[in-house]
Biopython code that builds the backbone (N, CA, C, O; Angstrom):
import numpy as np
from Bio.PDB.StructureBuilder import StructureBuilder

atoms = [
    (1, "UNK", "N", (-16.824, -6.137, 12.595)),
    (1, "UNK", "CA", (-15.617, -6.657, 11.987)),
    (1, "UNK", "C", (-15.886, -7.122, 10.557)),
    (1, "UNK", "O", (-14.974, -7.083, 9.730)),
    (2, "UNK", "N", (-17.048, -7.541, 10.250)),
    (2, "UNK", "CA", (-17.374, -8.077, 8.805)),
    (2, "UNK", "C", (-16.891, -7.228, 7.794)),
    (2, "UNK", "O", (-16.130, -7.522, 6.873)),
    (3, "UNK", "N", (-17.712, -5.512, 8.214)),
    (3, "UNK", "CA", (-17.423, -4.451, 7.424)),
    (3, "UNK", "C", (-15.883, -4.049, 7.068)),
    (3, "UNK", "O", (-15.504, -3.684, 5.955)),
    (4, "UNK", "N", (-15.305, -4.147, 7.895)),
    (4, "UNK", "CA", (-13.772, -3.715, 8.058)),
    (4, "UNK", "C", (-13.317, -4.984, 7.447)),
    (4, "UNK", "O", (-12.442, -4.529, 6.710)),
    (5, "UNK", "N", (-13.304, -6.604, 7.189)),
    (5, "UNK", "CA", (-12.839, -7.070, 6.455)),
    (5, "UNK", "C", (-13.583, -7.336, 4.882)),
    (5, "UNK", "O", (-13.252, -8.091, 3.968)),
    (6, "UNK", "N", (-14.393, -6.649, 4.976)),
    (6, "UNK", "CA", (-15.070, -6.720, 3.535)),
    (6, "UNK", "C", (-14.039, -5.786, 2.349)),
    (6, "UNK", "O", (-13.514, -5.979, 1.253)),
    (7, "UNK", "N", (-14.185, -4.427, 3.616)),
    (7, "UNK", "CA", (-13.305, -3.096, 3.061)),
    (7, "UNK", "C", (-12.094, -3.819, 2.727)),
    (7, "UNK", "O", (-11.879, -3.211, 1.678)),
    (8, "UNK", "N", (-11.134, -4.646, 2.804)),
    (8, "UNK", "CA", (-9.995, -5.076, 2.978)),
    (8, "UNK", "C", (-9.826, -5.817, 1.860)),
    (8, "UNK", "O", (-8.940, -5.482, 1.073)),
    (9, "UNK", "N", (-10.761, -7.117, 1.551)),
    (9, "UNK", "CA", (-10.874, -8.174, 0.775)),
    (9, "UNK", "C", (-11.239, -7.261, -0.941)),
    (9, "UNK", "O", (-10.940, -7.672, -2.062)),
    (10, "UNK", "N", (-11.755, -6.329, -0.676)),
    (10, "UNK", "CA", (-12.388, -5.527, -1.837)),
    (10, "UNK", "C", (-11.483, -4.515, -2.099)),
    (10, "UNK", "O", (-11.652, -3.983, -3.196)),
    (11, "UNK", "N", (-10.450, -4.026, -1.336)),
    (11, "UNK", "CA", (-9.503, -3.014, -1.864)),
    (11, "UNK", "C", (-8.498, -4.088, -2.313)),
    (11, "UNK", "O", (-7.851, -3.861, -3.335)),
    (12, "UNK", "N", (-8.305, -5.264, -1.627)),
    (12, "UNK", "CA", (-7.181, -6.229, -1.941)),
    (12, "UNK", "C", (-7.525, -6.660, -3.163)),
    (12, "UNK", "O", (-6.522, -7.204, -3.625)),
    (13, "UNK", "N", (-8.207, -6.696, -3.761)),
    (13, "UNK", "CA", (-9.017, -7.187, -4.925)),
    (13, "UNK", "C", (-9.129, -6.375, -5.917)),
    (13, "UNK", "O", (-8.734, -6.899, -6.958)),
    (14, "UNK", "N", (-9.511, -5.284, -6.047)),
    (14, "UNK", "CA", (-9.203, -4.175, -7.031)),
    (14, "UNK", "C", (-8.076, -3.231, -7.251)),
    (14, "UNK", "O", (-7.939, -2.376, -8.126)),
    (15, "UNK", "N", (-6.995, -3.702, -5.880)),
    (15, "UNK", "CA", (-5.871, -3.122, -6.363)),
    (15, "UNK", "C", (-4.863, -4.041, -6.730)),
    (15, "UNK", "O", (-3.821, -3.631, -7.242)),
    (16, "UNK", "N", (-5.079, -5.326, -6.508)),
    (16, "UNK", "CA", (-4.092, -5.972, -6.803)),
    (16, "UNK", "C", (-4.632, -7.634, -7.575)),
    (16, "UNK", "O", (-4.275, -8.123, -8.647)),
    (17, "UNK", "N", (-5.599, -8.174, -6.533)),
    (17, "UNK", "CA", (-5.588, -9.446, -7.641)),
    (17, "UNK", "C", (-6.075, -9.624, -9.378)),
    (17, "UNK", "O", (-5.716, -10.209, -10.400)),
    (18, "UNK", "N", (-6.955, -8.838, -8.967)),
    (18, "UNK", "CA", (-7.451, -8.852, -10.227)),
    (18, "UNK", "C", (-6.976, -7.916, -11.392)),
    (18, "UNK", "O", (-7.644, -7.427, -12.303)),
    (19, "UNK", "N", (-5.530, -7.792, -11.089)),
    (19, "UNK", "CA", (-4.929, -7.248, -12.125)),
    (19, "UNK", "C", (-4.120, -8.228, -12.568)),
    (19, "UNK", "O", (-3.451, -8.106, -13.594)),
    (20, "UNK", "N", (-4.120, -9.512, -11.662)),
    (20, "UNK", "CA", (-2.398, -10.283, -11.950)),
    (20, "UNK", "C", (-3.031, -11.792, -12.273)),
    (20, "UNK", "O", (-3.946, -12.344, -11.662)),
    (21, "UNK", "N", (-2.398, -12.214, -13.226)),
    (21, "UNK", "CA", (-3.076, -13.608, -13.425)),
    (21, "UNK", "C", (-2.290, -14.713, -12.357)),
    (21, "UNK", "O", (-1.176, -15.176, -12.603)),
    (22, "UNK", "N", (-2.853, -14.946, -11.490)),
    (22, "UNK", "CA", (-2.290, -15.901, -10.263)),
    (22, "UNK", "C", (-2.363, -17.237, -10.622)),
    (22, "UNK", "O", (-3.415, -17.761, -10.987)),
    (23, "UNK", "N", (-1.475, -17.722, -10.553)),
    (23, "UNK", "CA", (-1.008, -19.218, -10.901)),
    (23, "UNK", "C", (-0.979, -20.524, -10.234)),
    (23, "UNK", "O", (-0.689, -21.687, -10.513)),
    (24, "UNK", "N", (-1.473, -19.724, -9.066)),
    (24, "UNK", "CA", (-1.571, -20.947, -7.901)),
    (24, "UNK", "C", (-1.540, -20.629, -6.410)),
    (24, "UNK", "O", (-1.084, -19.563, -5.996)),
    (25, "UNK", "N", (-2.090, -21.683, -5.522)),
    (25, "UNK", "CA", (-1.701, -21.031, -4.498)),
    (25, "UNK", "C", (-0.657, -20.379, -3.621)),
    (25, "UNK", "O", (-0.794, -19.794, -2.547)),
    (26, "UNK", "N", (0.028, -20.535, -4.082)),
    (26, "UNK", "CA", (1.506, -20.045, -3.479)),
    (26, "UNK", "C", (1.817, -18.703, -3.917)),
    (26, "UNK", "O", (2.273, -17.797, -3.220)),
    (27, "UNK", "N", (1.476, -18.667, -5.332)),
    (27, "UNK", "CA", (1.590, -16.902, -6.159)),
    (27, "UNK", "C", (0.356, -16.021, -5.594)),
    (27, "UNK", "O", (0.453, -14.794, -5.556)),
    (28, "UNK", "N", (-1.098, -16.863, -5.047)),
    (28, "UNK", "CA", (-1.883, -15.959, -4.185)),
    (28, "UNK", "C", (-1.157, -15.412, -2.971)),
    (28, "UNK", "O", (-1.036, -14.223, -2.677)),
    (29, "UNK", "N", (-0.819, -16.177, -2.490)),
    (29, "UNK", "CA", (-0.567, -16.085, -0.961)),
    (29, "UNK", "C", (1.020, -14.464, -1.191)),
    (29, "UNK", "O", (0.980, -13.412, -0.554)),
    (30, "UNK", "N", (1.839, -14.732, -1.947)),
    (30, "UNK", "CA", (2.928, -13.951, -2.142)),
    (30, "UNK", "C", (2.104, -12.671, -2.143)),
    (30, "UNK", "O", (1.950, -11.783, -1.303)),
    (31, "UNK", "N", (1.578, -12.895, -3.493)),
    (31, "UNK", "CA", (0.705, -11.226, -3.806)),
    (31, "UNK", "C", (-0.066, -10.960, -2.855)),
    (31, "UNK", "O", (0.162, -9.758, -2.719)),
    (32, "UNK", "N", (-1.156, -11.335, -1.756)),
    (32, "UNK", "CA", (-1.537, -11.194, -0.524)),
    (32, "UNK", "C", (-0.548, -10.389, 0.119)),
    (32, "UNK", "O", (-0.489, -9.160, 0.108)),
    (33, "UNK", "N", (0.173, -11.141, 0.643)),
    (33, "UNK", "CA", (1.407, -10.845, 1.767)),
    (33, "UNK", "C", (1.813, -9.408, 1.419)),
    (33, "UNK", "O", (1.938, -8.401, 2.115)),
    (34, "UNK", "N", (1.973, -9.641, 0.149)),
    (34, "UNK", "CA", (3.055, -8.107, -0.159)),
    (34, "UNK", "C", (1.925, -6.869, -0.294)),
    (34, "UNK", "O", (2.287, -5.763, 0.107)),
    (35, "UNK", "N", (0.596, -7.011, -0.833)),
    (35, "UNK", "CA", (-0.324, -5.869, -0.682)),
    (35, "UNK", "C", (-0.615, -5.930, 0.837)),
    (35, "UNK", "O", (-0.523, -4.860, 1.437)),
    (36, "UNK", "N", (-0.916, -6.908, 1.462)),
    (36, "UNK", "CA", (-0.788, -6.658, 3.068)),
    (36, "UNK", "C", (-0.120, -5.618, 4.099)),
    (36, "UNK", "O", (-0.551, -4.930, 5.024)),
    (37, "UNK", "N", (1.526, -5.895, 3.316)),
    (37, "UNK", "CA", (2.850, -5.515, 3.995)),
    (37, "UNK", "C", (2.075, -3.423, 3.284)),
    (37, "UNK", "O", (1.931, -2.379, 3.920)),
    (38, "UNK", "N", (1.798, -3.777, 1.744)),
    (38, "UNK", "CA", (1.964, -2.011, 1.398)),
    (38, "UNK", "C", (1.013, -1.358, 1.944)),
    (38, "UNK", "O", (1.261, -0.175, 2.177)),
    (39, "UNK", "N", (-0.424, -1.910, 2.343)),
    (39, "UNK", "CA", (-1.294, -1.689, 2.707)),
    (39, "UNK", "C", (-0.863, -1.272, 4.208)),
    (39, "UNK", "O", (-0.661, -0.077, 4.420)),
    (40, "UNK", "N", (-0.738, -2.048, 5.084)),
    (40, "UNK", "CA", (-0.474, -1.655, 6.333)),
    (40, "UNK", "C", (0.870, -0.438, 6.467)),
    (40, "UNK", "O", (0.719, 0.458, 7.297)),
    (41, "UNK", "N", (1.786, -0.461, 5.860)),
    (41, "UNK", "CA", (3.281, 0.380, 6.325)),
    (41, "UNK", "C", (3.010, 1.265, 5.281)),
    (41, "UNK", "O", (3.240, 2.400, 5.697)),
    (42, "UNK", "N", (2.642, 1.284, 4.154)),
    (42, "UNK", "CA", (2.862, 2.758, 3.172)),
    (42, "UNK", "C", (1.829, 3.207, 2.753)),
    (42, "UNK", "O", (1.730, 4.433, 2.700)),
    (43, "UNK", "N", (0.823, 2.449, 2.359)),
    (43, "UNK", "CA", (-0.572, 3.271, 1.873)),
    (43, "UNK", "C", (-1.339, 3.626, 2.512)),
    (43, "UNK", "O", (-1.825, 2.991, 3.447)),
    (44, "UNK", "N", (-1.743, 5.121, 2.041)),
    (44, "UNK", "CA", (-2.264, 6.548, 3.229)),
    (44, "UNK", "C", (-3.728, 5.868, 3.353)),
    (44, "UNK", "O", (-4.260, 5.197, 2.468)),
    (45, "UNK", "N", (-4.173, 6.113, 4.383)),
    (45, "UNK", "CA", (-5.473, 6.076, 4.564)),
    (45, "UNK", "C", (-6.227, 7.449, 4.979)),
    (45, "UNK", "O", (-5.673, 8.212, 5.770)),
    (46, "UNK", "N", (-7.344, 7.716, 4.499)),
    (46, "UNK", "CA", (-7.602, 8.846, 5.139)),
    (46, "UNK", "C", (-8.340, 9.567, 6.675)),
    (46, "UNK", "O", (-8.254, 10.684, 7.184)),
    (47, "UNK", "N", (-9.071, 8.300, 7.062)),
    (47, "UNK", "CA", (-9.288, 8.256, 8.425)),
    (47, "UNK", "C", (-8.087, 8.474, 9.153)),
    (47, "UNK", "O", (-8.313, 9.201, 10.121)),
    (48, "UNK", "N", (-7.175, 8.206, 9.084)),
    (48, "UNK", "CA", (-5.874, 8.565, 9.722)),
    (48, "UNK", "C", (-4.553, 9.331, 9.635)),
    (48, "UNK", "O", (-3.405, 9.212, 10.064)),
    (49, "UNK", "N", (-5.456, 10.402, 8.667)),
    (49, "UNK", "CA", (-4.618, 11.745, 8.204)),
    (49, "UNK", "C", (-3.345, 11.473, 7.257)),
    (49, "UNK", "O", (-2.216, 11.958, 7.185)),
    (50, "UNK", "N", (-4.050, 10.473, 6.563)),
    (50, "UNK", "CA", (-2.876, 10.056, 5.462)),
    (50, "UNK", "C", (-1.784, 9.906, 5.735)),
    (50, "UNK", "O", (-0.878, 10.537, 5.192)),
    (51, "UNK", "N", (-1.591, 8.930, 6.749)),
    (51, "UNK", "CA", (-0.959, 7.812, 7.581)),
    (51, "UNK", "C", (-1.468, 6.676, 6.694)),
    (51, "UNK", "O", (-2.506, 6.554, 6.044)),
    (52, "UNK", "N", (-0.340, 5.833, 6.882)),
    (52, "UNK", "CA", (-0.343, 4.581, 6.953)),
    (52, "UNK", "C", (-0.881, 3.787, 8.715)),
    (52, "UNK", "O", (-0.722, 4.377, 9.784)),
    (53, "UNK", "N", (-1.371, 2.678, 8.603)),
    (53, "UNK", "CA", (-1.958, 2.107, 9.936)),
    (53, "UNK", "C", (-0.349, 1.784, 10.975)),
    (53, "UNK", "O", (-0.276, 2.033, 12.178)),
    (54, "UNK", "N", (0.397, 1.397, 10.425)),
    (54, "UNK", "CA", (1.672, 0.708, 11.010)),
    (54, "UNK", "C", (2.654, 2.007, 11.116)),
    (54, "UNK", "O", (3.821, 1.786, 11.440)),
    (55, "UNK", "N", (2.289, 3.215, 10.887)),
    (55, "UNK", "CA", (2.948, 4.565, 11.083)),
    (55, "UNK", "C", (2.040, 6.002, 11.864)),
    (55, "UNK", "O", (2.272, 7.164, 11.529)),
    (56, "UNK", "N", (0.847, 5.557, 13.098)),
    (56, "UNK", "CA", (0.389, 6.341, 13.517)),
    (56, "UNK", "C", (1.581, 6.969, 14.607)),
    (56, "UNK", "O", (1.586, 8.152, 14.945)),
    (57, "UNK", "N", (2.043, 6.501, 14.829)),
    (57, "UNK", "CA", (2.723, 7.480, 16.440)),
    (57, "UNK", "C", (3.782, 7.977, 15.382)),
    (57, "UNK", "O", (4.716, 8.209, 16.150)),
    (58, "UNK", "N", (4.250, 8.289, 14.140)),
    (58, "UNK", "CA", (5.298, 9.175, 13.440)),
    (58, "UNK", "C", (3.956, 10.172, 13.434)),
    (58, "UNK", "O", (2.874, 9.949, 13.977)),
    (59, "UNK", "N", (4.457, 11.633, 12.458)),
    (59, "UNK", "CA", (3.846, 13.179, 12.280)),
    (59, "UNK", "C", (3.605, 12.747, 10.668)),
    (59, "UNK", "O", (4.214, 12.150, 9.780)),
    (60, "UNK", "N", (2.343, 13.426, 10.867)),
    (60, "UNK", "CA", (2.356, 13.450, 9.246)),
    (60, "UNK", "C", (3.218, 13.695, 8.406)),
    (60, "UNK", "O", (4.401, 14.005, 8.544)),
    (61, "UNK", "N", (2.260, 13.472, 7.032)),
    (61, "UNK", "CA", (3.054, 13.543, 5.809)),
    (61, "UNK", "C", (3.685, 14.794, 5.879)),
    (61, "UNK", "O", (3.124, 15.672, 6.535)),
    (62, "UNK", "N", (4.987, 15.087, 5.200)),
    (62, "UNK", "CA", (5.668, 16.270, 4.845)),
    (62, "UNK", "C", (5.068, 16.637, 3.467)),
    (62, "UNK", "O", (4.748, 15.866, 2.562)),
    (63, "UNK", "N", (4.980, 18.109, 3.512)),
    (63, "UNK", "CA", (4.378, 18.521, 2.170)),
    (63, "UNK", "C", (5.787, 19.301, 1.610)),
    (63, "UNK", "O", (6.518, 20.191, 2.044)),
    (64, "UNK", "N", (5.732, 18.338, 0.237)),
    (64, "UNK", "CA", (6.839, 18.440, -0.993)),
    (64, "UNK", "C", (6.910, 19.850, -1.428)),
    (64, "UNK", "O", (5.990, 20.667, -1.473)),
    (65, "UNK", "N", (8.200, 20.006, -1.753)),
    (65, "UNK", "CA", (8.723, 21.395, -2.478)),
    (65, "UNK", "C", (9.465, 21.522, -3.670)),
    (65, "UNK", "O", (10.201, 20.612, -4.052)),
    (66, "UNK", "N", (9.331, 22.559, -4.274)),
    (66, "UNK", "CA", (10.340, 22.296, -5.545)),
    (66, "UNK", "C", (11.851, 21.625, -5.438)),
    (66, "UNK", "O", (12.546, 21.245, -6.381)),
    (67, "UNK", "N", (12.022, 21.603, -4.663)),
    (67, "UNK", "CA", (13.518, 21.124, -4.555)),
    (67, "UNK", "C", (13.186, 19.398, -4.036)),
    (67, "UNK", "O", (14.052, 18.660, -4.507)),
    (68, "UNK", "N", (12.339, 18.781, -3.350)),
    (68, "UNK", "CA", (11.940, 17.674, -2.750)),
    (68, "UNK", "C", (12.520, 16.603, -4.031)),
    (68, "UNK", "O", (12.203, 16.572, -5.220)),
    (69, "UNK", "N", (13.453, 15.796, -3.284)),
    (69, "UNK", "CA", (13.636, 14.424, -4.497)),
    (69, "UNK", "C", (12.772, 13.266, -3.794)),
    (69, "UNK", "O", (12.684, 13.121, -2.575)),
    (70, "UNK", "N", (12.253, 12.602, -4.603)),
    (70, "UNK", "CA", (11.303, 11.963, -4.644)),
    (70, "UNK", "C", (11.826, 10.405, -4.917)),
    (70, "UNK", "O", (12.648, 10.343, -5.831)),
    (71, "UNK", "N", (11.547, 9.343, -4.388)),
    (71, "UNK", "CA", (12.262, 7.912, -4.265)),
    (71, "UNK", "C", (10.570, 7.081, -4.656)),
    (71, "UNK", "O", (9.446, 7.137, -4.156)),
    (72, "UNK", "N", (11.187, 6.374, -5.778)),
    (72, "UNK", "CA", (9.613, 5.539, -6.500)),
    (72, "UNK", "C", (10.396, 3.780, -6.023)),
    (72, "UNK", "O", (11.551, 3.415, -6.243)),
    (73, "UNK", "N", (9.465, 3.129, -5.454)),
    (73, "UNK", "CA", (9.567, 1.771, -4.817)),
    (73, "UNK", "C", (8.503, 1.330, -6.193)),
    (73, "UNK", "O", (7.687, 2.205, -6.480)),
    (74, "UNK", "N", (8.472, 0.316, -6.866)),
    (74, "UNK", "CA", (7.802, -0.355, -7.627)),
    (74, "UNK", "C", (7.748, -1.651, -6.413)),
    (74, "UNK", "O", (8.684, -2.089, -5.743)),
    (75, "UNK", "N", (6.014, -2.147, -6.415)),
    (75, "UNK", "CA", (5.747, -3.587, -5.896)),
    (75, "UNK", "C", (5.061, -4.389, -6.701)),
    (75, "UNK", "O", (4.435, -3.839, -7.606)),
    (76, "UNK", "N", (4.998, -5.948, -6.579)),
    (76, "UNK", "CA", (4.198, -6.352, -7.170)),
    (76, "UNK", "C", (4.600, -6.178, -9.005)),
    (76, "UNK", "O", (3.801, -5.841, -9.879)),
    (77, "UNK", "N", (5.762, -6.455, -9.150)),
    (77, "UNK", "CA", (6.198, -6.143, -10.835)),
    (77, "UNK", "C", (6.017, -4.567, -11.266)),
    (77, "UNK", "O", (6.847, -4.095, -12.042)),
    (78, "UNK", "N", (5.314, -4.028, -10.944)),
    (78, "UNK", "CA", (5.659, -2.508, -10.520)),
    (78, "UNK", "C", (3.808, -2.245, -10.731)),
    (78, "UNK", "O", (3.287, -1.242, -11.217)),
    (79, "UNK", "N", (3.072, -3.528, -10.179)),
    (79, "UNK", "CA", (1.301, -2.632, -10.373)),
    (79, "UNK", "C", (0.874, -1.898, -9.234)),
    (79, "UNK", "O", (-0.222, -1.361, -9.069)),
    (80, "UNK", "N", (2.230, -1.939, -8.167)),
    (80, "UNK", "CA", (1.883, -0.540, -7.132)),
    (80, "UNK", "C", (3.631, -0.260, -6.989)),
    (80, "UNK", "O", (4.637, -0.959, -7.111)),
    (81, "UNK", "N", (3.321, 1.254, -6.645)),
    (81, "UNK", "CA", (4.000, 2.300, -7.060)),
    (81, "UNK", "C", (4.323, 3.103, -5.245)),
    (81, "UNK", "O", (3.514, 3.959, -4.885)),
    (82, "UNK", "N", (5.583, 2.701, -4.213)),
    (82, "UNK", "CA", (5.443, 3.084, -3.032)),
    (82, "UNK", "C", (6.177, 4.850, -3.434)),
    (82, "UNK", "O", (7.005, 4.869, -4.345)),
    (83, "UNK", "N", (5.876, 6.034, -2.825)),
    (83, "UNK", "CA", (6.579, 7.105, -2.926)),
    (83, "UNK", "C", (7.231, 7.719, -1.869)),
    (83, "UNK", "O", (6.365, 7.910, -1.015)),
    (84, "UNK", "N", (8.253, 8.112, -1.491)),
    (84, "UNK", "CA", (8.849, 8.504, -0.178)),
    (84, "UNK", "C", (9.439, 9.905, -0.738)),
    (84, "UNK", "O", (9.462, 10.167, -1.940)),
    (85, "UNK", "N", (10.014, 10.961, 0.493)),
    (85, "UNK", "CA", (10.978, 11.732, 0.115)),
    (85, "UNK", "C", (12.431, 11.341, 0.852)),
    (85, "UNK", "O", (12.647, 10.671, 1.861)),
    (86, "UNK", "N", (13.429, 12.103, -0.159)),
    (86, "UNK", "CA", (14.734, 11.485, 0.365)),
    (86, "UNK", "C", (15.185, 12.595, 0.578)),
    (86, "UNK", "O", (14.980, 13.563, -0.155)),
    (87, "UNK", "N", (16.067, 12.611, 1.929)),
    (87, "UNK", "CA", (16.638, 13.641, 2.338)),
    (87, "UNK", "C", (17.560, 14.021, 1.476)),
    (87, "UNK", "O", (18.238, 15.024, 1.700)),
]
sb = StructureBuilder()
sb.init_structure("model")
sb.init_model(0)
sb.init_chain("A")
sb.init_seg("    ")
for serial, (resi, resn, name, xyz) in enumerate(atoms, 1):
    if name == "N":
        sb.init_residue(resn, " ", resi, " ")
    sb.init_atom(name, np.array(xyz, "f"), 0.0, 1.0, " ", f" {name:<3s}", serial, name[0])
structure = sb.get_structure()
């Protein structure tokens, strides 16, 4: 378990804190929460076929086509970027 929260504390950390000047504890805890929330429900992992962890029992990703419209979620003031397709 160490390893698996090391991996966690260190992706949480280079994708998000240490880009944002945090102001206190309360602005940690927000920015936590919300890379938590993107981390678990939208960002692919690849051990799990580029799934998200909180989306294994859906089918994989759909692979985009010229016609595919594309829906951009900004988080975090926009220093992550969620991508979906829209029907």
């Amino acid at each position: 378990m160490n390893a698996i929260a090391e991996r966690w504390i260190g992706s949480c950390r280079r994708e998000a804190t240490d880009r944002i000047l945090i102001t206190g504890e309360r602005h940690l805890r927000l920015v936590v929460s919300e890379y938590a929330e993107h981390y678990n429900r939208h960002r692919p992992h690849r051990s799990l076929g580029q799934r998200a962890p909180d989306r294994l029992t859906e089918p994989g990703p759909l692979t985009a086509t010229d016609n595919t419209r594309i829906h951009r979620r900004d988080r975090l003031g926009g220093l992550i970027h969620e991508y979906t397709q829209v029907a």
